[in-house]
N, C-alpha and C positions, 0 to 999 in steps of 0.2 A: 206219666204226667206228674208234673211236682217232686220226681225224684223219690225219697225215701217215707214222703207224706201219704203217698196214695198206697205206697207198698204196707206202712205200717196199718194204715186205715182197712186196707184189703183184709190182713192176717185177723183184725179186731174183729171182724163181720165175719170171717168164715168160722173164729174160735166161737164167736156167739151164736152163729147157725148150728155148731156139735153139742149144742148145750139143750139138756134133756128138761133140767127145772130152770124155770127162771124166779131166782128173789132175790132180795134185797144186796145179798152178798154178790153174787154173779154181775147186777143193776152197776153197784159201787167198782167189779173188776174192770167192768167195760169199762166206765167213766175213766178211769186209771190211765188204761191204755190210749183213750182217745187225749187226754191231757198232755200224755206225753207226746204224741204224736206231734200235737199241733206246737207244742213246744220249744219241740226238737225244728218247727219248720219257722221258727219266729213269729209263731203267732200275739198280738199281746194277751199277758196272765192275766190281766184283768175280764179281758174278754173268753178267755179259756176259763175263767172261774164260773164267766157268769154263765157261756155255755155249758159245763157241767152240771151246773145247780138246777138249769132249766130240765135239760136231759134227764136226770134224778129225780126230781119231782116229775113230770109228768110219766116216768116208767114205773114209778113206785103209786102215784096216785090216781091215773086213769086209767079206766075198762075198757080194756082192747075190745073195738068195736066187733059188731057181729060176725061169726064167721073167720076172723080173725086171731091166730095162737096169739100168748102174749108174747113169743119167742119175736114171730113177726111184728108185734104190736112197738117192741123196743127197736126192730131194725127202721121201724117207717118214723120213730120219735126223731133216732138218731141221723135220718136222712133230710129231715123235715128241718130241722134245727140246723142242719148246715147250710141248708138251701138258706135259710133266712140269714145265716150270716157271713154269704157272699153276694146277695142283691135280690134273693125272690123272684123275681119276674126276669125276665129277657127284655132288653131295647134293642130295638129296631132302626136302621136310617131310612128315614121318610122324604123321600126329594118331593117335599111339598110345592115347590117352585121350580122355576127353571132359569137364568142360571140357582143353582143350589151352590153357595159357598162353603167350603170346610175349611176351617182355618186349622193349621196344626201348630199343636207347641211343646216344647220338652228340655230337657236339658242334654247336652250333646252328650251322647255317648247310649243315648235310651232307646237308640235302632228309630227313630225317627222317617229319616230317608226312607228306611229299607220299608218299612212300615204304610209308608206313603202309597208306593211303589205295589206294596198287597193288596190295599183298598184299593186301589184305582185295576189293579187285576177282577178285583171281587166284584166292582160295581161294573165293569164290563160283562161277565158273569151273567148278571142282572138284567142286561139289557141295555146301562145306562152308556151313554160317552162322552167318558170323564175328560179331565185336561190339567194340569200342574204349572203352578207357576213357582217358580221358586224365586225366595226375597231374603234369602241366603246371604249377606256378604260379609260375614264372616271366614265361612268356608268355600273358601272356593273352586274347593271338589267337588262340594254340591250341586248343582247343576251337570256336572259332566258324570257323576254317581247315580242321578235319576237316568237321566239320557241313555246309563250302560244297562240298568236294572230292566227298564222298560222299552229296551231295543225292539224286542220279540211283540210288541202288543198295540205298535200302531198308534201310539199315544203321541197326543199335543203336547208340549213343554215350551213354556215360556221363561226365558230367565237371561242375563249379561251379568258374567262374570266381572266387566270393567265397571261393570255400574253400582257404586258404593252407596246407592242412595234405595233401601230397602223401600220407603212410602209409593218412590219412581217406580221402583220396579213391581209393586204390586197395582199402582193403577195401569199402568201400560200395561201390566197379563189381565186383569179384569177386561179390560179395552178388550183387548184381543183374542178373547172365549168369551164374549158376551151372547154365542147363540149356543154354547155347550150345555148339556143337561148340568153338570157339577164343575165346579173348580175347585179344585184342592190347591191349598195356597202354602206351601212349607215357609216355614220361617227361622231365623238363625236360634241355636243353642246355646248355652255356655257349660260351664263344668259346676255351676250352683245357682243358685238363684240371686242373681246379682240385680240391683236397683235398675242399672242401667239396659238389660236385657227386660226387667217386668217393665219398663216405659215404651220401650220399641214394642213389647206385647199390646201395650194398649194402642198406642197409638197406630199399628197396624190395622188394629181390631176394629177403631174410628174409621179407617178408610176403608178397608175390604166389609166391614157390616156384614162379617157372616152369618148363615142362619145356624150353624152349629160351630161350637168350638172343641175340639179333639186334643185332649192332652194325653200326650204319649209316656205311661212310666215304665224303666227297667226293672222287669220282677224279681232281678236279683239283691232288689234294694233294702226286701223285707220292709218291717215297719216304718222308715223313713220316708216309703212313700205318701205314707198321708199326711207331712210335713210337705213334701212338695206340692201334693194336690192343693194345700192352702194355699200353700205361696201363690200358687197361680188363677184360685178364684177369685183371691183379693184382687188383681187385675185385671184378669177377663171372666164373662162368664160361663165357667167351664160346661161344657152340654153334655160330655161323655167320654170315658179314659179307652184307654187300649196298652193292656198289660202287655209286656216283651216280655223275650225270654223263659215263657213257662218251660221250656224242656227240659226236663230233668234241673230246674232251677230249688239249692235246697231250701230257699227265701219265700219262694215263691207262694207258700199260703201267707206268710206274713202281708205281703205286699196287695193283694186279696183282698184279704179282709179289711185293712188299714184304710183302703182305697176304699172302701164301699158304706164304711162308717161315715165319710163326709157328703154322702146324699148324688153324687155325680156316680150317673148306670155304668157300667163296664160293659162297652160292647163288642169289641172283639178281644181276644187273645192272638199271641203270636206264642205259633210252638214248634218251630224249626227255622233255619235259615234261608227257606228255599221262601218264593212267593206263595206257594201254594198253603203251605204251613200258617193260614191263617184261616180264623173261623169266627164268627157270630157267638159271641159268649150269650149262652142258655144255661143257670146257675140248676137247673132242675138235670139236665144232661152230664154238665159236668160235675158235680156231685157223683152223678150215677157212676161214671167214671172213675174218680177218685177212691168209690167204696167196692169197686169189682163185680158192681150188677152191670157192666156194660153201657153202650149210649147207640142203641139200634140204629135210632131215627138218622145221629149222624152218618153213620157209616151206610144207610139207604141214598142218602143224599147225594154222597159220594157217589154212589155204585150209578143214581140216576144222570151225576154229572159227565160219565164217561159212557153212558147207553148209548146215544152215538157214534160215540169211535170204536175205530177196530178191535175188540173185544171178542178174544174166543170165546163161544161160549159153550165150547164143549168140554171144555178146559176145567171152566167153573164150573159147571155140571159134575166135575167128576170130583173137584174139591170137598163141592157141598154135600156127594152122596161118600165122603171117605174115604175115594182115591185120590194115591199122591206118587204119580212115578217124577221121572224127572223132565216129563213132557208137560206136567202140571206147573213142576218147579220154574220151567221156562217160560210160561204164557204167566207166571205170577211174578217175574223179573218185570215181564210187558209190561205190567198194570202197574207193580211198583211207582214209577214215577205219575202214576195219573190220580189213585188212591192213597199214597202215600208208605212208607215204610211199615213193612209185614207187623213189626209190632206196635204201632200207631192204630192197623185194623184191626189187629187180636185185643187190644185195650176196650174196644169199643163189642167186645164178644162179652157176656154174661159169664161173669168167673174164670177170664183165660187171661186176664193181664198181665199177670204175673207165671204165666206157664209158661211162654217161651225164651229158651234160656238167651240170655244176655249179649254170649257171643254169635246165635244163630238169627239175632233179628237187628245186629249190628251189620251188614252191610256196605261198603262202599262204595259208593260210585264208580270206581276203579276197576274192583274186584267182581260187580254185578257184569262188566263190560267182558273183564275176564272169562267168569264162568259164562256167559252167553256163547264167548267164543269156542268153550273147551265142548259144551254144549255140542255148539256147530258141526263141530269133528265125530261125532258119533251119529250114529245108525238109528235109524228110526224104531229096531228093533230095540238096540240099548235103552233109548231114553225111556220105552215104555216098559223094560224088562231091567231094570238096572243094577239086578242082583247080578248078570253071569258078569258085570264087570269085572276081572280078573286080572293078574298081573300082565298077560298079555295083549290085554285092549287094552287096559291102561297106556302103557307104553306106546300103541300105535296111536293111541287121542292125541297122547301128550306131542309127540310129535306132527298130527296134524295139526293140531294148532297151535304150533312153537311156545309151547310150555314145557315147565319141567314134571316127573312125575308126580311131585310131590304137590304141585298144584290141582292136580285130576284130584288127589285123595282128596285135598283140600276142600274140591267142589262134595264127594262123595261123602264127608263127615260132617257136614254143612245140611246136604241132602238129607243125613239118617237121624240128626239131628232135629229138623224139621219136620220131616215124617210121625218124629218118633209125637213130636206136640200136637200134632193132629191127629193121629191116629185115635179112635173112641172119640173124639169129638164130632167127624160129619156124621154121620148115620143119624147115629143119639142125641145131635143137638141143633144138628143143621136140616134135618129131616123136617121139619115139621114148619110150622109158619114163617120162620124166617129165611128158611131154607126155599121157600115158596114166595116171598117175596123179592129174595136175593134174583132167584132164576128170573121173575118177573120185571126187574128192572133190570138185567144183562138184555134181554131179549130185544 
């Protein structure tokens, strides 16, 4: 998450957790490093100063409460202090009404569409049954870019590409989802913030009277974002952002915090390209996240959203208690697309974010297809024994499943690779309550 932000932030916390005294000198190292961190991610120095100063004094002058080392007393200042300065609290969408109107706005290029396209995934989720209308006519891929995004989900979409009259086409979709719980209402982009786009903003806004309004920014924008947040409250009144691109974005704290100085909550983030790759921004989680303590709750969430489906669960039983043959490896390709990529779930583990190597939780879609297939070719014995694999099963895989050998090894250094990151972690870490509620929502 965030690229080289959360990595540098990780290394800060684990240097500080090896640290036997803590004063004044060690107090000032941390600060050092968290400076540069947020720095290096665009954060503004004004705002990294004032963070510092705060951090520094209250490590230097408050009595880690009871029970509490000071060692820990500086890790809960320094977690405390970032939480405050990406939003504090969590928001919520509340469909206090029914129809519930979302108005969306952004400037083109800011994952908009795709964006759209997640909520209306999310609020399904939910229970709700959303609907889209697009007032697009600008682009006029737009409408047939919803239409593709949201094949799969059974969704209302309302929009006429011939129809150049964006006011038109927003009350004819109102009209026609007037009994849906939500209407998301997309609206055109441009490449800045041009006069003549913030006028269609409002006056859109006049006709559709949403109950919230959703501005969409690209996290890759770093600090400029909170130039655009303005531009756009001055015209409508913005209700709550939704960051793109956190993935590995190297902006992406800049963009953060910028946004959360002008008073409008951030309620989701986007952090991949797929729809599922979005979540409910919880500044208390993602903090948690960023600093290598893990974020339990989401990754229980997850595990509860797929209790339902087909879910081995003896698979995961064997994960949690420290087994990893390649019969493991294959019911975690399964889940793959349901939980999301293996180091998307490790992020969310207490202290493993950073443990699994780069090329072993890089994955493609491609190659996940592959190895299931190379998989296929072997014996029941192999997959749960997959040391006697030898040069001469190799050979007969590669040929049952019209690979070459060099593709089996591929699968197999991939395998010992990942093994190798797990291994000492289930017993010792997955043993115990979380390990217990992992199994408890498989089941």
């Amino acid at each position: 998450m965030l690229g080289s932000l959360g990595k540098n932030l990780t290394k800060t916390m684990k240097k500080l957790a090896g640290m036997t005294i803590i004063d004044e000198e060690v107090v000032k190292e941390v600060i050092k490093d968290i400076q540069r961190a947020f720095i290096q991610a665009d954060v503004n120095i004004k705002l990294v100063l004032k963070l510092s100063k705060t951090i520094e004094n209250r490590s230097l002058n408050e009595e880690p409460p009871k029970g509490i080392t000071p060692k820990e007393h500086v890790v809960r200042i320094v977690y405390e202090e970032l939480v405050n300065l990406v939003g504090e609290k969590p928001a919520t969408v509340e469909i206090t009404t029914k129809p519930y109107k979302i108005l969306f706005v952004g400037l083109q290029g800011s994952g908009k569409t795709t964006t759209i396209a997640k909520l209306a995934k999310y609020l399904q989720k939910k229970g709700f049954n959303p609907a889209i209308v697009v007032t697009d006519t600008w682009r006029p891929a737009a409408f047939e870019q919803l239409k593709q995004l949201t094949e799969d989900m059974n969704l209302s979409i309302y929009g006429d590409p011939k129809n150049k009259d964006a006011l038109d086409l927003a009350r004819k979709g109102l009209n026609e989802f007037k009994k849906q719980d939500v209407i998301i209402i997309d609206t055109a982009g441009r490449h800045k913030e041009e006069k003549e786009l913030l006028d269609e903003m409002e006056q859109i806004s006049r006709v559709v009277k949403p109950e919230e309004v959703i501005l969409v920014i690209d996290g890759t924008i770093g600090q400029q974002a909170r130039d655009q947040a303005l531009a756009f409250s001055k015209t409508t009144n913005i209700g709550s952002i939704i960051i793109t691109k956190l993935d590995g974005s190297a902006k992406g704290g800049g963009a953060l915090s910028a946004v959360a100085e002008i008073g409008a909550p951030i309620k989701f983030i986007g952090t991949g390209e797929k729809l599922d790759d979005f979540e409910a921004f919880d500044p208390e989680r993602f903090i948690s996240r960023l600093l290598g303590m893990g974020d339990i709750k989401t990754l229980l969430e997850k595990a509860e959203e797929i209790a339902d489906e087909d879910v081995n669960v003896e698979s995961m039983d064997a994960m949690l208690s420290g087994k990893f043959t390649l019969k493991e490896m294959y019911s975690q390709f399964e889940m793959m697309n349901k939980m999301g990529p293996m180091q998307q779930v490790m992020n969310m583990l207490p202290g493993m974010g950073g443990k699994l190597p780069k090329n072993a939780s890089q994955v493609t879609e491609e190659k996940l297809a592959k190895y299931k297939i190379i998989m296929d070719s072997m014996t029941d014995y192999e997959l749960t024994h997959p040391e006697v694999l030898k040069q001469s099963r190799v050979k007969r895989i590669s040929r049952g499943s019209g690979v070459r050998n060099e593709d089996v090894k591929e699968l197999m250094k991939y395998y010992n690779m990942t093994k190798k990151a797990i291994k000492g972690f289930g017993k010792r870490k997955m043993g115990g309550p979380l390990g217990q509620m992992m199994r408890q929502f498989m089941k």
